[in-house]
Backbone bond lengths (Angstrom), bond angles and torsions (degrees), N, CA, C in turn:
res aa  C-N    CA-C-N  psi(-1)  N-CA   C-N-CA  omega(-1)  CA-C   N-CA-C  phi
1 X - - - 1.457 - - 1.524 109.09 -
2 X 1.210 124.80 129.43 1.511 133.12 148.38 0.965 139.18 -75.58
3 X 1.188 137.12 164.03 1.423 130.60 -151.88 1.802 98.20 -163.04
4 X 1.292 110.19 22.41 1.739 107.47 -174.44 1.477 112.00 7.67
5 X 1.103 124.85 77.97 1.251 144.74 127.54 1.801 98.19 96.44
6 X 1.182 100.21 -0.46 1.786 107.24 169.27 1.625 108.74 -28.37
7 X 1.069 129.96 153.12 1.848 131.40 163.09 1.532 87.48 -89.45
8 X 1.191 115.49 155.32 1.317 155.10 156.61 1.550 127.09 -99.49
9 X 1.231 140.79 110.30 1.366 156.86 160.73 1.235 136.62 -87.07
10 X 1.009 125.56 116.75 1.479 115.06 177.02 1.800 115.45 -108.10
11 X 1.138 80.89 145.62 1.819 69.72 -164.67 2.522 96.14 -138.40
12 X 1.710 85.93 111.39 1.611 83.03 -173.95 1.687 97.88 -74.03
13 X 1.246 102.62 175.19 1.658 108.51 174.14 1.470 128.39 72.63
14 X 1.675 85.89 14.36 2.138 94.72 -156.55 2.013 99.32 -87.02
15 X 1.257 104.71 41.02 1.643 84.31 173.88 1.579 107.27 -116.37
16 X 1.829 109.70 8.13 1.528 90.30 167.25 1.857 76.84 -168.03
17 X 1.388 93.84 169.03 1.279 90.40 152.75 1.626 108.19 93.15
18 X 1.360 121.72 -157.02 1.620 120.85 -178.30 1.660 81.95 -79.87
19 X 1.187 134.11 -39.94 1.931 109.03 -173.23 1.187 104.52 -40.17
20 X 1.561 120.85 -75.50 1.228 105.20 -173.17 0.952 124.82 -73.62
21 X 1.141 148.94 -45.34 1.888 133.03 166.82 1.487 124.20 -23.02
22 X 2.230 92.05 -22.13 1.356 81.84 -179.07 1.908 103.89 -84.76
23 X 1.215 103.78 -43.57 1.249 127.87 -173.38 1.747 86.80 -27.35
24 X 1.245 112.48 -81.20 1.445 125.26 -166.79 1.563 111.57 -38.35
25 X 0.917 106.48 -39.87 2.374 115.16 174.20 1.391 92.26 -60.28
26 X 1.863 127.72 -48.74 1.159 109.13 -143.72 1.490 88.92 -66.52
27 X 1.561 118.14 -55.64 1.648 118.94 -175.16 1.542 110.57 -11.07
28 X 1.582 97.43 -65.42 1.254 110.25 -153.10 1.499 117.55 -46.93
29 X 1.908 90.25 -35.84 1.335 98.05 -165.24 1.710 100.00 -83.14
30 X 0.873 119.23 3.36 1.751 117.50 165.41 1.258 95.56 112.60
31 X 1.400 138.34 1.66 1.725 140.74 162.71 1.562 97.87 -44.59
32 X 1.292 115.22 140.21 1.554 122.69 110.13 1.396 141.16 -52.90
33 X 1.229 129.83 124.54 1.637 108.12 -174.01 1.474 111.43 -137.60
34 X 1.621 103.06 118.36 1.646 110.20 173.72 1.829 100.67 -71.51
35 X 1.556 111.37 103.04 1.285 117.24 162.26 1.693 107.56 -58.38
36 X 1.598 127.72 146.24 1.470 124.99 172.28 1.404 101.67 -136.02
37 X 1.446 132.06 102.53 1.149 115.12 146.61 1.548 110.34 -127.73
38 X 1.619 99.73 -163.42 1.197 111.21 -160.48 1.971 105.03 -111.59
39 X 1.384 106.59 -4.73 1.745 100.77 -176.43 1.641 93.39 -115.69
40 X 1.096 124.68 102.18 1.562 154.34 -171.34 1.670 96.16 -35.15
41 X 1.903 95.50 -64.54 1.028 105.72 -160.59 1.647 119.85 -65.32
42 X 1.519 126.35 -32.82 1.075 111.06 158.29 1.758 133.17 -79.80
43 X 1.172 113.00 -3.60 1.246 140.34 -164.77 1.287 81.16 -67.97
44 X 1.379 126.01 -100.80 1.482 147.19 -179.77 1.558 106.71 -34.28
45 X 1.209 133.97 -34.09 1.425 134.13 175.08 2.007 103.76 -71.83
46 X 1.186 100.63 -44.56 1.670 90.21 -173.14 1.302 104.35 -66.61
47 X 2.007 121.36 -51.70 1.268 118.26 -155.42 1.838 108.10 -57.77
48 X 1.144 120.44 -24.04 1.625 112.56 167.97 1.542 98.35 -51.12
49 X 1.074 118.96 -43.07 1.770 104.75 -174.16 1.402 122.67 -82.96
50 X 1.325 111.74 23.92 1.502 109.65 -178.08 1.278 112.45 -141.49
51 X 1.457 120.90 84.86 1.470 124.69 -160.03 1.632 94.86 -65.25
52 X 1.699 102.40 140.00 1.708 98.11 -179.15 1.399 117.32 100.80
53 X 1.562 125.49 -33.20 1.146 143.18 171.37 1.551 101.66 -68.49
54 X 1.408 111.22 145.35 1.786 126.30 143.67 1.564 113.46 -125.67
55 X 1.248 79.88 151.51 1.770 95.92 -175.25 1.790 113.72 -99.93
56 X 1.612 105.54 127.84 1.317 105.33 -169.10 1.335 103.94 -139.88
57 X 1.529 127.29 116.91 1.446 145.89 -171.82 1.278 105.95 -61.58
58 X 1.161 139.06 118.85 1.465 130.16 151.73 1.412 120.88 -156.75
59 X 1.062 135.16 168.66 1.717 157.00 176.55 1.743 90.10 -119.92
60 X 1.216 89.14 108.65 2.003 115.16 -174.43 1.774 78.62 -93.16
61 X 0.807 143.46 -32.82 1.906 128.05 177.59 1.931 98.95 -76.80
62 X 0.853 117.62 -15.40 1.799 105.04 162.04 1.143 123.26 -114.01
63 X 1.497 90.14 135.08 1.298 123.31 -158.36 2.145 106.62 -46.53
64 X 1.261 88.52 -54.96 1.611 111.90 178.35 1.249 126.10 -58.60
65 X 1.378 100.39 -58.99 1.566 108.24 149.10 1.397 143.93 -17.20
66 X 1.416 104.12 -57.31 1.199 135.67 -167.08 1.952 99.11 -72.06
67 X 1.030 91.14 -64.70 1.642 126.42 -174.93 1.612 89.12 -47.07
68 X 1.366 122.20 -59.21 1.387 118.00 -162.43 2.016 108.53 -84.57
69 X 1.626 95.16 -11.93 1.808 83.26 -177.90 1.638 96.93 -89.23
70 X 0.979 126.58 -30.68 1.550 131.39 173.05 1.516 120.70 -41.36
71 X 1.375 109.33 -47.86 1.279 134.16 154.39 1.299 124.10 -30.95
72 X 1.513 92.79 -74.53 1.524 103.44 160.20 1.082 129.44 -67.53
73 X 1.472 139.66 -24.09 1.661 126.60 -172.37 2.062 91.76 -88.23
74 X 1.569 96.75 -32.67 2.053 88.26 167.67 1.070 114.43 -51.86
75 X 1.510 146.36 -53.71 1.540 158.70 116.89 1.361 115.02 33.86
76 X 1.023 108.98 -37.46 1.915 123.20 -132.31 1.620 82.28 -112.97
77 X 1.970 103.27 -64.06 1.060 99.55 -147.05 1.487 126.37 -132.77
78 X 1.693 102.17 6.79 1.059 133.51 133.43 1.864 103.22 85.23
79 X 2.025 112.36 16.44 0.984 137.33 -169.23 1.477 121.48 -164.63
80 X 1.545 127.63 162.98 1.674 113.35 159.52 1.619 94.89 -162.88
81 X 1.127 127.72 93.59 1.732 159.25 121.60 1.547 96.34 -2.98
82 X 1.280 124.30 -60.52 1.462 117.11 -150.24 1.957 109.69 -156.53
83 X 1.094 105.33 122.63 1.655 114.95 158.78 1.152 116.61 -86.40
84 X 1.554 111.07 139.07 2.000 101.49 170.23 1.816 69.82 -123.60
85 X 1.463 104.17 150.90 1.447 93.29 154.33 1.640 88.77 -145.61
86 X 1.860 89.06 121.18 1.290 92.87 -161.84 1.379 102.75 -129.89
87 X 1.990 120.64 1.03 1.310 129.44 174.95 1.376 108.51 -40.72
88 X 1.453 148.78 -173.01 1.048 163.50 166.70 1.805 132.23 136.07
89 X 1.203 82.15 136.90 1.872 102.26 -171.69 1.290 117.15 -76.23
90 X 1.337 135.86 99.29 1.346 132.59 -155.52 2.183 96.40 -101.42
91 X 0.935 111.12 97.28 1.943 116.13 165.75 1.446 113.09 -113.27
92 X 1.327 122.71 132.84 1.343 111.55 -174.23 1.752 89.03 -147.14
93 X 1.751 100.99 138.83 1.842 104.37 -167.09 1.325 82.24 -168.96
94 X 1.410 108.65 174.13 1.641 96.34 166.13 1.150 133.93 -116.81
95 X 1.153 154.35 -162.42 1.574 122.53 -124.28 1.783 79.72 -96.64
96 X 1.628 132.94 -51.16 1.394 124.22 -179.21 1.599 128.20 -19.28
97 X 1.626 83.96 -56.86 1.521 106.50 172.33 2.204 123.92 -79.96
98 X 1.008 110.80 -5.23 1.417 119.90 -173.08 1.957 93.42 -91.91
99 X 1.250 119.45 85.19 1.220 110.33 -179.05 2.087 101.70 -84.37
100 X 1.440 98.57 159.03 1.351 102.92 165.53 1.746 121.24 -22.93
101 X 1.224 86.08 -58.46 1.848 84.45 -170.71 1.848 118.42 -56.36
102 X 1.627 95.29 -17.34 1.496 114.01 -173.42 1.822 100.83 -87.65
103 X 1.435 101.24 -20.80 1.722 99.16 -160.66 1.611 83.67 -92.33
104 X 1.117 122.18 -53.92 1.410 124.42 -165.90 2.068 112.33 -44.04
105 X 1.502 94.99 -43.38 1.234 118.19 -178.75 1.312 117.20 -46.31
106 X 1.456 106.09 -45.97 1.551 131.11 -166.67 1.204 99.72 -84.05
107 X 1.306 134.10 -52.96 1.929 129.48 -177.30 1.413 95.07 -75.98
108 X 1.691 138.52 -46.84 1.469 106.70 -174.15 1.330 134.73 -55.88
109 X 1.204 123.12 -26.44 1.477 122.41 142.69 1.679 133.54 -56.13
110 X 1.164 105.69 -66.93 1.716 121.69 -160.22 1.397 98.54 -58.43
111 X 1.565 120.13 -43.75 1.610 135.42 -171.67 1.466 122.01 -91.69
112 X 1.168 80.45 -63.91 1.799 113.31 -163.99 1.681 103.84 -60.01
113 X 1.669 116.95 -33.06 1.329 137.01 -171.33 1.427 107.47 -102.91
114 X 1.804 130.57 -30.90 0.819 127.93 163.42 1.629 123.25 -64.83
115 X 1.244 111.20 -27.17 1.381 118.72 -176.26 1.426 113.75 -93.68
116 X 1.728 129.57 -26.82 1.321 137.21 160.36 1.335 118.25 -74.58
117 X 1.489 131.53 -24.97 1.700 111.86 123.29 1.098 164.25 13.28
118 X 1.825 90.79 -101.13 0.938 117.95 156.78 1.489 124.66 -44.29
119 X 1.661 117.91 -73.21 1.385 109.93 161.45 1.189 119.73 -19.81
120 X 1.458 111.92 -93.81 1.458 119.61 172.07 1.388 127.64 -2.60
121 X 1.416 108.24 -49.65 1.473 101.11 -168.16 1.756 105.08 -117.31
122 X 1.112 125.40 1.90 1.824 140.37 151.71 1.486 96.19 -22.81
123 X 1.306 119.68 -75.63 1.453 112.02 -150.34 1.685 104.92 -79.48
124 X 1.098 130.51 -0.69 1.699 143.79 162.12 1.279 124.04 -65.45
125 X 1.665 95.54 -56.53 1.342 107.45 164.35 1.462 124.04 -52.04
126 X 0.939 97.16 -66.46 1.639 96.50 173.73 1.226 126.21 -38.73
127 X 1.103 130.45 -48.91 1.307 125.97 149.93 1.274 144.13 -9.25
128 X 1.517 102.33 -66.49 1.590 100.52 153.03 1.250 122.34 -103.00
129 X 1.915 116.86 168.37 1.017 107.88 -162.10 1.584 106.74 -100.91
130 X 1.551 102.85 151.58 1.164 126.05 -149.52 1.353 129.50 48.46
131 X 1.375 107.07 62.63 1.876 107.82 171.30 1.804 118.37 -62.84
132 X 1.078 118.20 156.47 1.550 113.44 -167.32 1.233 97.23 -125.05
133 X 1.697 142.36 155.70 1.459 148.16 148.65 1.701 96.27 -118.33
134 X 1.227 103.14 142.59 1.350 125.45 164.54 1.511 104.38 -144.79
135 X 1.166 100.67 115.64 1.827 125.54 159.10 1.478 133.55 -70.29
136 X 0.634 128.25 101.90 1.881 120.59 -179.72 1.514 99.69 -71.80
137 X 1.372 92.16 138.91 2.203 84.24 -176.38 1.752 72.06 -143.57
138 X 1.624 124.01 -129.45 1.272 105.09 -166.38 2.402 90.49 175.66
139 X 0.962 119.36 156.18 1.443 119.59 179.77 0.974 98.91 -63.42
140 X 1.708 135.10 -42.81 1.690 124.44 -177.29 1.624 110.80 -70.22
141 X 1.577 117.52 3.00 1.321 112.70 141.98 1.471 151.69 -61.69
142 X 1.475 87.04 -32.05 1.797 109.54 175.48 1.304 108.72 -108.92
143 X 1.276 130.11 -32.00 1.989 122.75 149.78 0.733 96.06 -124.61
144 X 1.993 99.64 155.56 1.033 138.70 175.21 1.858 103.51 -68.54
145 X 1.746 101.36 152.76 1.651 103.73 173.21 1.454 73.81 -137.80
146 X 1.492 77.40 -163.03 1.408 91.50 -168.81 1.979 100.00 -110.14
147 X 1.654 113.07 155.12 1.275 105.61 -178.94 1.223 119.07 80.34
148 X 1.340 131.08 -11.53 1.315 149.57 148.24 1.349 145.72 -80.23
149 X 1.383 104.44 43.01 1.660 118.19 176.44 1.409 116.97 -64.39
150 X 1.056 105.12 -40.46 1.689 106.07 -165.30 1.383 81.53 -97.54
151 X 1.043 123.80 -104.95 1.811 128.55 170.45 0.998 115.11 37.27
152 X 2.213 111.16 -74.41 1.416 93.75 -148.97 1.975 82.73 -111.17
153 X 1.161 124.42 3.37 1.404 113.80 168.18 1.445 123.62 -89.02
154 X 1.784 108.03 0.69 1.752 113.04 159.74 1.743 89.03 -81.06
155 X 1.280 118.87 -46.04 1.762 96.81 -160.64 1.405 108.55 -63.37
156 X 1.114 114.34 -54.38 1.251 112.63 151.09 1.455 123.22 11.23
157 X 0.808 140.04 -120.16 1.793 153.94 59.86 2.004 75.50 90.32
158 X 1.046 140.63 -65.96 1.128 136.99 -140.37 1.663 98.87 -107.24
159 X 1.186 104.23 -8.87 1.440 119.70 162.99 1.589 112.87 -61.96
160 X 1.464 80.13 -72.75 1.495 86.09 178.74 1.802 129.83 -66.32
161 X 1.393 102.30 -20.92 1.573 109.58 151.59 1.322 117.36 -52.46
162 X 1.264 114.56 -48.25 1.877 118.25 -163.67 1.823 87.87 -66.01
163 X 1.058 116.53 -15.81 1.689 117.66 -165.92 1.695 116.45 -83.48
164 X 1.566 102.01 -48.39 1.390 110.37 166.73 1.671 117.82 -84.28
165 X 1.143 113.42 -5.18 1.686 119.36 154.08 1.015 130.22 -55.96
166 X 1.558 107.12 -50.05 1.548 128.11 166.94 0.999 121.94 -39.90
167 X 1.669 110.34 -64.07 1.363 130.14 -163.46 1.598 119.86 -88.99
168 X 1.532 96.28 -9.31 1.924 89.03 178.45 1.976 88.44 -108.50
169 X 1.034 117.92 -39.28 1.745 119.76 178.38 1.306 118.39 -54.63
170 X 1.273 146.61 -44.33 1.400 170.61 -163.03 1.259 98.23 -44.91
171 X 1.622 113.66 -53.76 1.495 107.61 -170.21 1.851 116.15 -73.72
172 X 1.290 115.97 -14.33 1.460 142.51 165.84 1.315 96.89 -82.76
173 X 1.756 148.00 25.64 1.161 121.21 169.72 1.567 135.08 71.51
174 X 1.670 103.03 -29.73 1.590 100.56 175.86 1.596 99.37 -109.22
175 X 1.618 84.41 145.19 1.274 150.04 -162.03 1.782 102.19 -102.24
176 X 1.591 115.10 102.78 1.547 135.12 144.69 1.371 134.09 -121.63
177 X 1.817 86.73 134.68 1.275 114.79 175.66 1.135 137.05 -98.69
178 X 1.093 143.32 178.00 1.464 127.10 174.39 1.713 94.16 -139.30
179 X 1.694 122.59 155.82 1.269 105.04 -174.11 1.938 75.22 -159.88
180 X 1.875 87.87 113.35 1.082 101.65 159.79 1.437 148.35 -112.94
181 X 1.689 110.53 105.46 2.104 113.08 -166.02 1.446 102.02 -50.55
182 X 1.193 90.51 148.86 1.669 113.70 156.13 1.609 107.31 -66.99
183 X 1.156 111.45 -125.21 1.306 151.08 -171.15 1.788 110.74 -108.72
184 X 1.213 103.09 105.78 1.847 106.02 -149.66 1.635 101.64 -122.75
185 X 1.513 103.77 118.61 2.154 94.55 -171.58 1.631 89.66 -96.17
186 X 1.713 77.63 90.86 1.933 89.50 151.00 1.674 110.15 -90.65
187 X 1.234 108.22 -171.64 1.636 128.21 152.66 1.377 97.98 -52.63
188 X 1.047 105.99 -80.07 1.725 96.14 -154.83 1.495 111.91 -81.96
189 X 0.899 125.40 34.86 1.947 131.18 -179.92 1.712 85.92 -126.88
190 X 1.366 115.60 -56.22 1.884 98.65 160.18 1.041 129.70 -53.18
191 X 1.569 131.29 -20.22 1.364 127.41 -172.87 1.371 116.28 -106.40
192 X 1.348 114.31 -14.85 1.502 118.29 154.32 1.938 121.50 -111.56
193 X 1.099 120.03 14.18 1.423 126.81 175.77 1.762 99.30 -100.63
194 X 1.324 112.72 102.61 1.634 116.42 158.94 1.791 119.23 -51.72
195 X 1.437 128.41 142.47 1.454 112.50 148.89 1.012 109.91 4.84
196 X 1.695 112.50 -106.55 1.100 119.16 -141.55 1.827 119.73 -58.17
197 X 1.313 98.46 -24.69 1.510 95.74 168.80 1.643 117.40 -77.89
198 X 1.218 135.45 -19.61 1.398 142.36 134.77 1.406 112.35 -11.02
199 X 1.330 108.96 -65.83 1.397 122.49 -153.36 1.744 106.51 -91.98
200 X 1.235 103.58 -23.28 1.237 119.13 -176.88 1.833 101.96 -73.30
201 X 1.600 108.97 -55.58 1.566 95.53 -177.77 1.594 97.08 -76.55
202 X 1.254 124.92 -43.55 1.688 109.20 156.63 1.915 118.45 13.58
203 X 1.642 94.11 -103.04 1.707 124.17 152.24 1.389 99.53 -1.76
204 X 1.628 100.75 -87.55 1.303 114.55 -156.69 1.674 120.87 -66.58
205 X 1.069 128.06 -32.42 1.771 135.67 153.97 1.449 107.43 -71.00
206 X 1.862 94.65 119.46 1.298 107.58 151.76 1.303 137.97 -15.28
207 X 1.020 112.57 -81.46 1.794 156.72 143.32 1.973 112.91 -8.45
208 X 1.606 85.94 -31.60 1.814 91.91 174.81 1.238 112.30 65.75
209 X 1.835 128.69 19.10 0.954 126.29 -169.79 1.534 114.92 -152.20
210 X 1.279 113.76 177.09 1.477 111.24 158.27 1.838 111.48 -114.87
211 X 1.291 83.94 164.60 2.176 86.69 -164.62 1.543 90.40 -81.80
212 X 1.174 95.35 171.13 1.800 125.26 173.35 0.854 102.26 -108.28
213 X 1.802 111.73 146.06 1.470 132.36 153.55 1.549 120.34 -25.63
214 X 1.219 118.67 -46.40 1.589 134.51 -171.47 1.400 100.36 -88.68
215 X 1.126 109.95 -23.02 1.813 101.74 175.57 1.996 99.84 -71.97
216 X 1.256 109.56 -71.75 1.111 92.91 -177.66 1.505 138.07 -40.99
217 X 1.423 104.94 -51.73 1.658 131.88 167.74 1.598 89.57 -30.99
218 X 1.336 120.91 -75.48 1.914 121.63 -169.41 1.706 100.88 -44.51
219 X 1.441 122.93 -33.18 1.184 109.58 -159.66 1.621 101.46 -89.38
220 X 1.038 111.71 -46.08 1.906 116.70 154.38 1.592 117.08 -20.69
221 X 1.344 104.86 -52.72 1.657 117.13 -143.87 1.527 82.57 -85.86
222 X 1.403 123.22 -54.82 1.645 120.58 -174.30 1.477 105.84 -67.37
223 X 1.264 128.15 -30.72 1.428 93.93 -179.29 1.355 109.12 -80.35
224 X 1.104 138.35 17.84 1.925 133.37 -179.85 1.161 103.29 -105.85
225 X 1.982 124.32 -16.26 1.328 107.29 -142.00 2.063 82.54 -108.30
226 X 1.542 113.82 -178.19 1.357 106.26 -146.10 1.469 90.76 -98.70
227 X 1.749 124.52 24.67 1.349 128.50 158.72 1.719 107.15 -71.21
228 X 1.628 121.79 -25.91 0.970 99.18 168.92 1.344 102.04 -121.59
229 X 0.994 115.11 103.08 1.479 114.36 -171.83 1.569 111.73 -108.95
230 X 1.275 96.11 -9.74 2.177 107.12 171.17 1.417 113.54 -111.44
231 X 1.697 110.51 36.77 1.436 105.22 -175.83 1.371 83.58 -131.04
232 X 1.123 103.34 145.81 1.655 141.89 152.56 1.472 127.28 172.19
233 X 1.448 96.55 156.69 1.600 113.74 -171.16 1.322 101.89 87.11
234 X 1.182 117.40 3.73 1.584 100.01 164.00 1.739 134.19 -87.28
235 X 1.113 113.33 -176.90 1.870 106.94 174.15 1.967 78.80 -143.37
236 X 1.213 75.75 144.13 2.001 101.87 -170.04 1.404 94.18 -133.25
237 X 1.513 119.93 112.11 1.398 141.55 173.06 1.037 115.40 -60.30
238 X 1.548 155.08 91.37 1.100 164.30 166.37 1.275 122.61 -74.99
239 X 1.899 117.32 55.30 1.127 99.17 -156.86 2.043 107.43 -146.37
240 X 1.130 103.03 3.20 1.312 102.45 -179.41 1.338 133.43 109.59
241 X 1.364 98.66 2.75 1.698 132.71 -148.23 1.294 109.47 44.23
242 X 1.188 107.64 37.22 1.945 108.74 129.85 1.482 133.45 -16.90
243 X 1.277 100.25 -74.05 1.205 113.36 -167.51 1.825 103.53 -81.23
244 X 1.364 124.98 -21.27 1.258 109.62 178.54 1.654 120.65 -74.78
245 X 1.331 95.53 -33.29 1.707 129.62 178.07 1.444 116.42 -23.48
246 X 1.779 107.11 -49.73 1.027 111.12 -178.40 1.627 123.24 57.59
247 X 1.291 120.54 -160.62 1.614 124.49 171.92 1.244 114.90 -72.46
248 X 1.424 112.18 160.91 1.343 117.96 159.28 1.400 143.99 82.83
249 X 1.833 98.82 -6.41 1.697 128.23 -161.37 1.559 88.65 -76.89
250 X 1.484 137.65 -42.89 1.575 103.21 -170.11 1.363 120.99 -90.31
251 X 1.242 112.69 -12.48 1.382 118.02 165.71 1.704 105.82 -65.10
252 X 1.231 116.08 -30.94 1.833 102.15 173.83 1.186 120.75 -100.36
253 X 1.640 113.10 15.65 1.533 125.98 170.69 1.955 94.41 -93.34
254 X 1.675 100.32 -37.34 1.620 83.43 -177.60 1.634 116.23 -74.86
């Protein structure tokens, strides 16, 4: 299949959530996009809604997997312009309770899948000129919360990946970022966030709010596109000024 000179994207994690919101910008922006996740059933239900999109099955934590959907979205599309790797396993307990099997769980995705990716799709990129990586890592990457051992020490971890990406890729032209959400009103951050914790990151963001799917997705889409074309190795806070906020902001709102 051809695609007259269309860019191509791949974007992991795209069956709900900022994947696809992002998926859907890339369309817009005239991308093709190999959607990748790992739950079939919504996978294949969204990609009908994303003219331009393909849908591609995989577990980004195996090794084989990975190796063989790459294959296939090259197959497909005979190029790859851009990585989002934006899959990730969100568990939060505290560190007593976070046994190995729980920690392991949490980096074979967020890390382990961000970096078998990456590989994977290195020698593609290069290819054309100016390939882009963008990482999803997350604010419980750059502070600590609480309940976030595994969590925010894979984003972590993927920080500092987006860092040695930069610096060994650069001379190949591609360009990584890292782009870390605040506090994000998905489905499932509404369906397990009570009131009072609402109101609580409320307090605590500037902004008086939580971000949107499409907020992030815009912040994705600009760092690949050739407006930033002298950025990399950075992580860009997507969060409301969250992260500047620091301690103490609702006690000096009361």
């Amino acid at each position: 299949m051809s695609f007259d000179g269309q860019k191509i994207a791949l974007v992991t994690g795209a069956a709900r959530g900022i994947g696809l919101a992002t998926s859907k910008l890339f369309v817009q922006q005239g991308y093709q996009v190999a959607m990748v996740d790992r739950d079939e059933e919504a996978l294949f239900a969204e990609e009908k809604n994303v003219p331009g999109g393909r849908a591609f099955l995989a577990d980004i934590s195996d090794e084989i997997a990975v190796s063989q959907m790459m294959a296939d979205v090259l197959k497909w599309s005979g190029r790859l312009d851009v990585l989002v790797n934006n899959a990730g396993v969100a568990d939060f307990g505290p560190i007593e309770e976070t046994d190995f099997e729980r920690w392991r769980t949490v980096f074979a995705t967020n890390l382990d899948g961000t970096f078998l990716c990456s590989q994977a799709a290195t020698p593609h990129l290069k290819e054309c000129e100016g390939g882009a990586i963008v990482n999803i890592a997350s604010i419980s990457g750059i502070r600590a919360s609480t309940l976030r051992v595994a969590y925010g020490t894979s984003k972590a971890a993927i920080i500092h990946l987006t860092q040695q990406q930069a610096v060994e890729l650069g001379e190949f032209g591609i360009r990584a970022n890292c782009v870390a959400p605040g506090p994000v009103r998905t489905k499932l951050a509404m369906a397990v966030h009570s009131q009072d914790i609402i109101e609580a990151y409320h307090d605590a963001i500037p902004l008086n709010r939580y971000g949107r799917e499409d907020e992030i997705a815009s912040a994705i889409v600009y760092l690949v596109s050739d407006a930033a074309s002298y950025i990399t190795g950075q992580t860009l806070s997507v969060d409301g000024g969250f992260e500047a906020a620091g301690v103490g902001l609702p006690a000096l709102r009361n």
